[in-house]
SEKETOR-666492 format. One record per residue: x, y, z of N, C-alpha, C in turn; residue in one letter. Coordinates in steps of 0.001 Angstrom, whole numbers, plus 524288, in hexadecimal, padded with zeros to 5 digits. Layout:
<sites>
{neast=X nnorth=Y nup=Z caeast=X canorth=Y caup=Z ceast=X cnorth=Y cup=Z aa=A};
...
</sites>
This chain:
<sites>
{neast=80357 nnorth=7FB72 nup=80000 caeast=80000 canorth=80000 caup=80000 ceast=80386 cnorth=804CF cup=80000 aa=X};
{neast=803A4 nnorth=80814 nup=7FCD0 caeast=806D2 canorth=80E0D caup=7FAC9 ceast=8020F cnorth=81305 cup=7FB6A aa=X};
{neast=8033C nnorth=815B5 nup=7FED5 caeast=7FED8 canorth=819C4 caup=80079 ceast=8038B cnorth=81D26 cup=8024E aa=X};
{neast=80107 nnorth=821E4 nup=802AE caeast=801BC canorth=827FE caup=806F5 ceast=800C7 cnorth=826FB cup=80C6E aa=X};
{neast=802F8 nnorth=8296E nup=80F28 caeast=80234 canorth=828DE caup=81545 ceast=7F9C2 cnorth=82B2E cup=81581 aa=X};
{neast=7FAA0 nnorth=82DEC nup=8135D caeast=7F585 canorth=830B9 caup=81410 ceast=7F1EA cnorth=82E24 cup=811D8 aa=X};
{neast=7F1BB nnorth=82A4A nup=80BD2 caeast=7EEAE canorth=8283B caup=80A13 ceast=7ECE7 cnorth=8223E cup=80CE9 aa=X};
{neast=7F1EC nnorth=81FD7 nup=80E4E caeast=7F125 canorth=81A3D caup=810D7 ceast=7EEE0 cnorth=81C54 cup=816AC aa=X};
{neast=7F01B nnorth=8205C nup=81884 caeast=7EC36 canorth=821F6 caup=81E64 ceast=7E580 cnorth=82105 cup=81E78 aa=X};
{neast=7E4CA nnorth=8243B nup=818E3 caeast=7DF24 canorth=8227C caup=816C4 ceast=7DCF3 cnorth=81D50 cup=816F6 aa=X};
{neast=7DEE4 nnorth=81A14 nup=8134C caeast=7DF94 canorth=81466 caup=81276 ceast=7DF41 cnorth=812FE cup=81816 aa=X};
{neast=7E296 nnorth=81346 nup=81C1D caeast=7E1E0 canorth=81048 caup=82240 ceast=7DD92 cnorth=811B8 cup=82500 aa=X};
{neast=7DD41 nnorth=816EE nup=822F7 caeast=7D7E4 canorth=81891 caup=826B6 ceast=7D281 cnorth=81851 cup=82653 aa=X};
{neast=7D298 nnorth=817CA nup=820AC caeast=7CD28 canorth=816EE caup=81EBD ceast=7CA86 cnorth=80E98 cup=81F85 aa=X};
{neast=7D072 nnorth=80D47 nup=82045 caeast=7CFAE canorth=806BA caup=81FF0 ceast=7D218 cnorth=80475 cup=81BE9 aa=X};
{neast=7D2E5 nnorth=806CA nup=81800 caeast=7D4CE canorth=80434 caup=8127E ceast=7D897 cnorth=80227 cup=81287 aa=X};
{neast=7DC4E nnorth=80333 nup=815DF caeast=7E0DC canorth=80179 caup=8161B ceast=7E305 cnorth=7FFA0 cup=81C7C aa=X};
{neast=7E3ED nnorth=7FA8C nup=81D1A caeast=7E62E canorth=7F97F caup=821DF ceast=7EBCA cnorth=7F7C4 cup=820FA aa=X};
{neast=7EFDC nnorth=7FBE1 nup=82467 caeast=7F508 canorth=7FAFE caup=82465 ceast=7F7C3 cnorth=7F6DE cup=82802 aa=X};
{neast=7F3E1 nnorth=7F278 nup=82BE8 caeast=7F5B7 canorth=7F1C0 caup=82FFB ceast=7F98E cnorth=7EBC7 cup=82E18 aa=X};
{neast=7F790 nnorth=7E99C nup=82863 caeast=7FC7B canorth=7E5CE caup=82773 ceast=8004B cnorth=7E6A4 cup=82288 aa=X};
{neast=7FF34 nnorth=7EC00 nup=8229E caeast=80463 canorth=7EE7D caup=820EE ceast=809F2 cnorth=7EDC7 cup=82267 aa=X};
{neast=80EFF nnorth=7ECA3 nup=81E66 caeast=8134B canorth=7EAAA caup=820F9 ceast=816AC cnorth=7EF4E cup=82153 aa=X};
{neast=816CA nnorth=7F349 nup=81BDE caeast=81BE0 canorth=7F5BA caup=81C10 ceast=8184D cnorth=7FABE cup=81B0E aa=X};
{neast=81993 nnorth=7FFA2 nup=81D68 caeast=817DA canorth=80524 caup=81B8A ceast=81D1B cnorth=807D7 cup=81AB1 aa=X};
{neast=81CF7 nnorth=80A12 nup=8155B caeast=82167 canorth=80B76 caup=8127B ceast=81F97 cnorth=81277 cup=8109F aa=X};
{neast=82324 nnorth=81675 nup=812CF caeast=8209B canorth=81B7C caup=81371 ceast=825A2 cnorth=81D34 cup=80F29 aa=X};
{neast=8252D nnorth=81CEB nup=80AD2 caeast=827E5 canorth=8215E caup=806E5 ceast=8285A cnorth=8262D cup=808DB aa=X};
{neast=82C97 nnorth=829A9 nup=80603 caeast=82D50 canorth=83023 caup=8087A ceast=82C08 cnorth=8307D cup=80E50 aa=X};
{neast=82DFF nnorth=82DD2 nup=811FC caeast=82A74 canorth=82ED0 caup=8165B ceast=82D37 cnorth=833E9 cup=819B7 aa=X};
{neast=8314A nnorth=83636 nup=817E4 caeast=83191 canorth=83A9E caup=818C1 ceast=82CE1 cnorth=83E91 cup=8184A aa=X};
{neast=82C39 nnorth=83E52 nup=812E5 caeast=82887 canorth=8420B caup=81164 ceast=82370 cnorth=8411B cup=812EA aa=X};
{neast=82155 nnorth=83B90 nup=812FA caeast=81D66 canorth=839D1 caup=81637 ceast=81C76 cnorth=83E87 cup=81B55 aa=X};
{neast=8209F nnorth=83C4A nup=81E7F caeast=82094 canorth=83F0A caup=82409 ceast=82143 cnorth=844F3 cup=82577 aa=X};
{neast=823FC nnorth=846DE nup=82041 caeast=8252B canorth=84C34 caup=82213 ceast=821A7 cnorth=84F81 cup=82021 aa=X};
{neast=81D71 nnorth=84C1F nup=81BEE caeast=8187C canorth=84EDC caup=8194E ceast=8136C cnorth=84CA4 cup=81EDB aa=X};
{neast=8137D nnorth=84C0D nup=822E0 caeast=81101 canorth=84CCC caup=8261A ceast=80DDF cnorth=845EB cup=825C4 aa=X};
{neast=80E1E nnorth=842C9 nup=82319 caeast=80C77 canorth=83C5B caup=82392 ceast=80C97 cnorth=83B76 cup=828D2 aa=X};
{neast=810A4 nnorth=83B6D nup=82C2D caeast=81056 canorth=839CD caup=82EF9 ceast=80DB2 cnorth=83689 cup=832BF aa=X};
{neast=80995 nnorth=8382F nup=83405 caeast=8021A canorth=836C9 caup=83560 ceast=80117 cnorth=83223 cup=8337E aa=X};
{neast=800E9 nnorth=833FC nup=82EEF caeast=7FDCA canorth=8308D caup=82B33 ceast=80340 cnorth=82970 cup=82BB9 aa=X};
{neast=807D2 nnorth=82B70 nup=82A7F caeast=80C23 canorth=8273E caup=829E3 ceast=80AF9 cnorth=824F8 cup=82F69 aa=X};
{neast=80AD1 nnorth=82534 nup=8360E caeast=80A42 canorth=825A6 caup=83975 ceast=80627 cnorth=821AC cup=83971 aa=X};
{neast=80202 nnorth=8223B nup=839B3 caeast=7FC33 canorth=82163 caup=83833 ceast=7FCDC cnorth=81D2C cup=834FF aa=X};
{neast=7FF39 nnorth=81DAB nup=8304D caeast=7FE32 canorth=8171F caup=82E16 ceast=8018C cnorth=81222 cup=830AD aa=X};
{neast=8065F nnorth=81479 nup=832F1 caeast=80B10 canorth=81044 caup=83590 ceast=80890 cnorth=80DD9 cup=839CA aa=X};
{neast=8042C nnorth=8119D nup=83BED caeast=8007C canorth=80EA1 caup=84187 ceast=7FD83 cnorth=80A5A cup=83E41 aa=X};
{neast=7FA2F nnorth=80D52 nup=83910 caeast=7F757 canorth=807A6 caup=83708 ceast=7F95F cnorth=8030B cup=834BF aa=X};
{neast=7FD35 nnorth=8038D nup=83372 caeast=8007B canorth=7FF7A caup=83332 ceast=8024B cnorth=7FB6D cup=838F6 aa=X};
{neast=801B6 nnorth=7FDCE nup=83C68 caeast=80261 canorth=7FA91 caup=84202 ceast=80708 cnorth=7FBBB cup=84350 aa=X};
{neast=80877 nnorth=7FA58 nup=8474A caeast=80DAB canorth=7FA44 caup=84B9E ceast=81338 cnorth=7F896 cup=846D1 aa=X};
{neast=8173B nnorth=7FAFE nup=847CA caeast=81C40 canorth=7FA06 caup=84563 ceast=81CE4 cnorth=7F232 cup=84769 aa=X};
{neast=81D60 nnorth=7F04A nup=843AC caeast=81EEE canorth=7EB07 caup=844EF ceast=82464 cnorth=7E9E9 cup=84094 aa=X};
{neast=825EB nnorth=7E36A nup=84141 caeast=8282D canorth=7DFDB caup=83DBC ceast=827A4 cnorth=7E064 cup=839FA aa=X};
{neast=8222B nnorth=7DE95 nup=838FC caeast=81FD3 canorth=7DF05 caup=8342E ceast=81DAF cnorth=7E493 cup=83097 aa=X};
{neast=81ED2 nnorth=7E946 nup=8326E caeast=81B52 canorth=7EDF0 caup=830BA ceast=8216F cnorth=7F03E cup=82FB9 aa=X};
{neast=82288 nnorth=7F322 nup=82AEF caeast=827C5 canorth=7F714 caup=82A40 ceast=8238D cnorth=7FBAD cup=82774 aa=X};
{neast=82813 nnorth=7FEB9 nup=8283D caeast=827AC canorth=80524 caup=826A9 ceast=82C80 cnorth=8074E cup=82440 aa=X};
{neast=82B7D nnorth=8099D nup=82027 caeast=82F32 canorth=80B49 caup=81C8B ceast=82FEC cnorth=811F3 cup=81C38 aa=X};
{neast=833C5 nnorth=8131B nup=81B60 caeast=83036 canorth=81910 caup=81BA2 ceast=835E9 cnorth=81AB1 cup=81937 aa=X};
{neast=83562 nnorth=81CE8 nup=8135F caeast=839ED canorth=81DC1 caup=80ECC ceast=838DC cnorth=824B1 cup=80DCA aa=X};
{neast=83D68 nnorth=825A1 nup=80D50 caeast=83FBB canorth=82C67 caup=80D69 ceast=8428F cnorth=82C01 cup=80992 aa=X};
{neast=84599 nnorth=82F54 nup=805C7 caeast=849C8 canorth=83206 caup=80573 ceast=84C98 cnorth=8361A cup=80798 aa=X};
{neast=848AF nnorth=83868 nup=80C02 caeast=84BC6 canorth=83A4B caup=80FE9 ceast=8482C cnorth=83940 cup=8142F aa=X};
{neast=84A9E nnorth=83B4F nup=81ACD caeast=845DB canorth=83879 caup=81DEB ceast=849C0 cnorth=83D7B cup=82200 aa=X};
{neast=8489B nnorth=84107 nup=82382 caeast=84971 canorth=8452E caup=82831 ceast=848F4 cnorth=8420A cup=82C4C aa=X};
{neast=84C30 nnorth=843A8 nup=830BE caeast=84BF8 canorth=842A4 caup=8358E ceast=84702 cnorth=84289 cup=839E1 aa=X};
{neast=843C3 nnorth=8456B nup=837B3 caeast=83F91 canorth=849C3 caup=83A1D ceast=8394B cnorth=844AC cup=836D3 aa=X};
{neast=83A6D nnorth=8433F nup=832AD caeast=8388F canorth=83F25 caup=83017 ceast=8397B cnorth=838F8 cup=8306C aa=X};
{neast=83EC6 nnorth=838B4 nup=831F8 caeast=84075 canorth=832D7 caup=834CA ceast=83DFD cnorth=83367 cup=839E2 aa=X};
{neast=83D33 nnorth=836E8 nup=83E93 caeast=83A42 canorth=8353A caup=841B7 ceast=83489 cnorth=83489 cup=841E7 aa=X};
{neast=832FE nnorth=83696 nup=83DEC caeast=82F43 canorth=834E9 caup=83CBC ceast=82D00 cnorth=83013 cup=83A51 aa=X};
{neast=82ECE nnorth=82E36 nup=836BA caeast=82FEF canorth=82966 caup=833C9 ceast=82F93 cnorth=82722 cup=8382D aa=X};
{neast=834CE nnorth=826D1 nup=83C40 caeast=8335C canorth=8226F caup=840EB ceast=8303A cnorth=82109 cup=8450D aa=X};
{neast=82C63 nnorth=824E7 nup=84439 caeast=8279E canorth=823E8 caup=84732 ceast=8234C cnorth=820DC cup=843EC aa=X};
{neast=82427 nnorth=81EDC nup=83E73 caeast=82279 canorth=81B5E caup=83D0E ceast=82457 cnorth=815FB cup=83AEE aa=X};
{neast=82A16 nnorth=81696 nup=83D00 caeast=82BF8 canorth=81081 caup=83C83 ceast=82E72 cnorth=80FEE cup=84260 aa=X};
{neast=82F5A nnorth=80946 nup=840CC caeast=82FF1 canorth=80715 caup=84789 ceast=83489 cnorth=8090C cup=848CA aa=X};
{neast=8353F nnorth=8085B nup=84E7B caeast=83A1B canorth=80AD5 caup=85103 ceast=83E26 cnorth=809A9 cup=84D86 aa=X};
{neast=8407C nnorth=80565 nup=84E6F caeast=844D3 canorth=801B3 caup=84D2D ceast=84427 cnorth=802E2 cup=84443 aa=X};
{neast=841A3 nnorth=80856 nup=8429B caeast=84298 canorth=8088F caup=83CAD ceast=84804 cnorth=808BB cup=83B14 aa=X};
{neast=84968 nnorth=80720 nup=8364B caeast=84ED9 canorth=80840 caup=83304 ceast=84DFC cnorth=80C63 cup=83030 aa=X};
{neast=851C3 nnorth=81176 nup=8301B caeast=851AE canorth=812D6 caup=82C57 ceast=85723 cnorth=81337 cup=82953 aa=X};
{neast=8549D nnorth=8133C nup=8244F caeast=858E2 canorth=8114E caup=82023 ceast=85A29 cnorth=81729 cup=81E5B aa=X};
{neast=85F8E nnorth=81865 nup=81BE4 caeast=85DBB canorth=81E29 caup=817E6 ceast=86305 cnorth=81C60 cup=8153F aa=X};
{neast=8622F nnorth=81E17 nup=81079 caeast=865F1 canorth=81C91 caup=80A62 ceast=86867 cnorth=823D4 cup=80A68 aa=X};
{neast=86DC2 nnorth=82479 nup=80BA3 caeast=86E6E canorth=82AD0 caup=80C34 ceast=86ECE cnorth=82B7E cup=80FB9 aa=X};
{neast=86EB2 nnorth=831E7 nup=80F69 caeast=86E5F canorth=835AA caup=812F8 ceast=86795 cnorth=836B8 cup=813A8 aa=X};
{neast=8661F nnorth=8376C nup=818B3 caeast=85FB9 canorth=83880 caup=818B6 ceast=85D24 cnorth=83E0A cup=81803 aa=X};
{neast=85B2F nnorth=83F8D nup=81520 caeast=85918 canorth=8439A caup=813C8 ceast=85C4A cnorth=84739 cup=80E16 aa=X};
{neast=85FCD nnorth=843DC nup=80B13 caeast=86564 canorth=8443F caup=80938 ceast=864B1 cnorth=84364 cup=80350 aa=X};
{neast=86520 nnorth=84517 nup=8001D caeast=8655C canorth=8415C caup=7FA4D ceast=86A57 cnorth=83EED cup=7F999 aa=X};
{neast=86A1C nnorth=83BB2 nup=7F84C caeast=86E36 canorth=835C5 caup=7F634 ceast=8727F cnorth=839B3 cup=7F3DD aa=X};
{neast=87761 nnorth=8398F nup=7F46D caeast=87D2B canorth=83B5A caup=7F2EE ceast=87B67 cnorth=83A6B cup=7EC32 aa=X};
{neast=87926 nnorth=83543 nup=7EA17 caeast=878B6 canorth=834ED caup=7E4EF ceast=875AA cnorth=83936 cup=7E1FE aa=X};
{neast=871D7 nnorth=83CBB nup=7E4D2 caeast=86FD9 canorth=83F06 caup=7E28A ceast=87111 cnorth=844D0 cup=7E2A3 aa=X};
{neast=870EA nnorth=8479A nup=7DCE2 caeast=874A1 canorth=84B31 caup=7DC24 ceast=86E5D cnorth=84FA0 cup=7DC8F aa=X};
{neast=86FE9 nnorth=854BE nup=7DDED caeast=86B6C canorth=8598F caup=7DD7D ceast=86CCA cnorth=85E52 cup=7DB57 aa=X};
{neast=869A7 nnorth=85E81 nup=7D8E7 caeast=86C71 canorth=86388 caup=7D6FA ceast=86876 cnorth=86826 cup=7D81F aa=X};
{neast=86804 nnorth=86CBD nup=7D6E9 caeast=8655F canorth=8721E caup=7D5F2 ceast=865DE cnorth=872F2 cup=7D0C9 aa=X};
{neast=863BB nnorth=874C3 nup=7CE44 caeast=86268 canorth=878DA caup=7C97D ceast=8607B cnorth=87BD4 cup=7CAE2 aa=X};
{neast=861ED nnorth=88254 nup=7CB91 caeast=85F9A canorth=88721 caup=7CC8E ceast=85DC7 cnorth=8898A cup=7C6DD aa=X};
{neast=85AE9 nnorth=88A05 nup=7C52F caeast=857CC canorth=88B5A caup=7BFCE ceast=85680 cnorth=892BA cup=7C0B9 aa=X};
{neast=858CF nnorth=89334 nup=7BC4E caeast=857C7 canorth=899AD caup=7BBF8 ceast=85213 cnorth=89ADD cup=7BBBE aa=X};
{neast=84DB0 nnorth=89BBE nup=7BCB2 caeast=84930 canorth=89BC7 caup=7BA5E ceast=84666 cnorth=8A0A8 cup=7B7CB aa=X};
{neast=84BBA nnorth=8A43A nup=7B64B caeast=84A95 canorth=8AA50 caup=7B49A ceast=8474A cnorth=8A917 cup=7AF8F aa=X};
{neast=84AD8 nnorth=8A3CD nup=7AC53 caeast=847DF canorth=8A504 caup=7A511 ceast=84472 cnorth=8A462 cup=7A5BC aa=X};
{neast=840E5 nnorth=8A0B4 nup=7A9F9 caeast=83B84 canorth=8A015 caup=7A886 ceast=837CD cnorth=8A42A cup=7AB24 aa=X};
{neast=838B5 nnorth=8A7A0 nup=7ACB9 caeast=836CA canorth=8ABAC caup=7AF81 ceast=835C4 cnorth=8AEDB cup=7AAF0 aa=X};
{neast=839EE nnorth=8B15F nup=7A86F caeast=83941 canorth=8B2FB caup=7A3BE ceast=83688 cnorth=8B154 cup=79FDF aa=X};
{neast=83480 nnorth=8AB1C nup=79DE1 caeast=83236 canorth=8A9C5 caup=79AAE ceast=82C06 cnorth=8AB47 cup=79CE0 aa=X};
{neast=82BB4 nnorth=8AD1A nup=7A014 caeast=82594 canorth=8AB1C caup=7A528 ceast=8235A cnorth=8B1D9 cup=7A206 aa=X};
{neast=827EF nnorth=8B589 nup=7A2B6 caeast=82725 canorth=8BADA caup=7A22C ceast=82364 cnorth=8BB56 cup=79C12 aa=X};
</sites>
């Protein structure tokens, strides 16, 4: 099952959906999840899913994940979570190069005239 924090809340609450033999809840961007205010809602479904066990994992994937957002994150996985990070955290990969282009934007001002 692939839903929104906000849409699968619907789904549990209305009945349509029971999470309780659910094995794995897997939260993409969960930075952005959490720092766009989910929280509640992410919170709220980890209860309907039942108690952290053996059998129940939680995933929760970033390309970056703030400090201020990892404690958060760990109020929805079990004590004893791993976290993994590929890098530096909050960092782009040494492989990737950035550049700027500052663009004059006078000619087209003039064409506007």
């Amino acid at each position: 099952l692939v839903a929104t924090p906000g849409r699968l809340q619907m789904f549990v609450d209305s009945g349509a959906v029971r999470l309780r033999s659910s094995q794995v809840l897997i939260v993409d961007e969960a930075d952005r999840m959490l720092d766009m205010g989910f929280e509640p809602q992410l919170q709220k479904l980890s209860r309907a899913l039942g108690p952290p066990s053996d059998r129940r994992r939680a995933v929760m994937c970033s390309a970056t994940f703030p400090a201020e957002v990892q404690r958060l994150a760990a109020s929805l996985l079990k004590r004893d979570y791993v976290f993994v990070t590929v890098g530096r955290v909050g960092g782009a990969a040494d492989t990737i190069k950035q550049n700027v282009l500052w663009v004059d934007d006078t000619p087209h001002a003039k064409r506007r005239q």
